[in-house]
C-alpha positions in Angstrom: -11.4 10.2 -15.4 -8.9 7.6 -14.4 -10.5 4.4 -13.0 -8.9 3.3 -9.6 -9.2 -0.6 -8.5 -8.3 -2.7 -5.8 -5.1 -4.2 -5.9 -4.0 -7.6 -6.7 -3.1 -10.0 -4.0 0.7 -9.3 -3.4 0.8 -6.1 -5.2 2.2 -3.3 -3.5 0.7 0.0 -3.3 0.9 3.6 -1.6 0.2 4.8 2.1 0.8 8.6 2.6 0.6 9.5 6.6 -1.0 13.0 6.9 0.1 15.7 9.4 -2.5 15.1 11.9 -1.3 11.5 12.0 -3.7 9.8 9.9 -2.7 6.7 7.5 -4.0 7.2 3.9 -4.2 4.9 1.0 -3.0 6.4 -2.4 -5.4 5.3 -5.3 -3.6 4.0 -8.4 -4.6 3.6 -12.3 -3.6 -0.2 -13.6 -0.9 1.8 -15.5 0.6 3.7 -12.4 0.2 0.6 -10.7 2.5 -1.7 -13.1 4.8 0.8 -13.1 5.1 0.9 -9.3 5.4 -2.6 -9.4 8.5 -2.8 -11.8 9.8 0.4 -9.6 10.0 -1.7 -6.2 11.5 -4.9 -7.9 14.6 -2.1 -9.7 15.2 -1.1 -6.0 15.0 -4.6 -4.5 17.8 -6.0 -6.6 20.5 -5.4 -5.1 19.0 -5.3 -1.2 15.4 -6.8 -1.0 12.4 -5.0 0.5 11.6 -6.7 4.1 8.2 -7.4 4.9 7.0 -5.8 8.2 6.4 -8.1 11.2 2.5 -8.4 11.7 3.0 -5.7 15.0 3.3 -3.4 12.2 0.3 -3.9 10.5 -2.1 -1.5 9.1 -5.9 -2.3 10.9 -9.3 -0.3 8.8 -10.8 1.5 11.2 -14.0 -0.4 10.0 -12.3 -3.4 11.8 -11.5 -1.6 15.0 -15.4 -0.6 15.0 -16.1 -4.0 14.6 -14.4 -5.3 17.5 -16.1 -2.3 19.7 
């Protein structure tokens, strides 16, 4: 079985949103991860990627219990 880590400060990864609205994180291999990696910085050549203002931000719902 593949073995799935946290990412790397700065790294980029996967959200899926589900049809009931939910926000998912998809789990990555190093390998899948790397690749991703050199994937985003192809498509950012010619236009770079923006970075979300923080009114975008995903929250864990173990932080929104938190502040309950």
């Amino acid at each position: 079985m593949a073995k799935i880590e946290r990412l790397n400060i700065g790294a980029v990864g996967l959200v899926q949103e589900t049809e009931d609205g939910r926000i998912r994180q998809i789990g990555l291999t190093e390998e899948q991860s790397n690749m991703l990696q050199v994937l985003v910085a192809s498509i950012s050549n010619g236009s770079p990627l923006v970075q979300m203002g923080e009114e975008y931000d995903l929250v864990l719902k173990s932080e929104l219990k938190a502040q309950i």
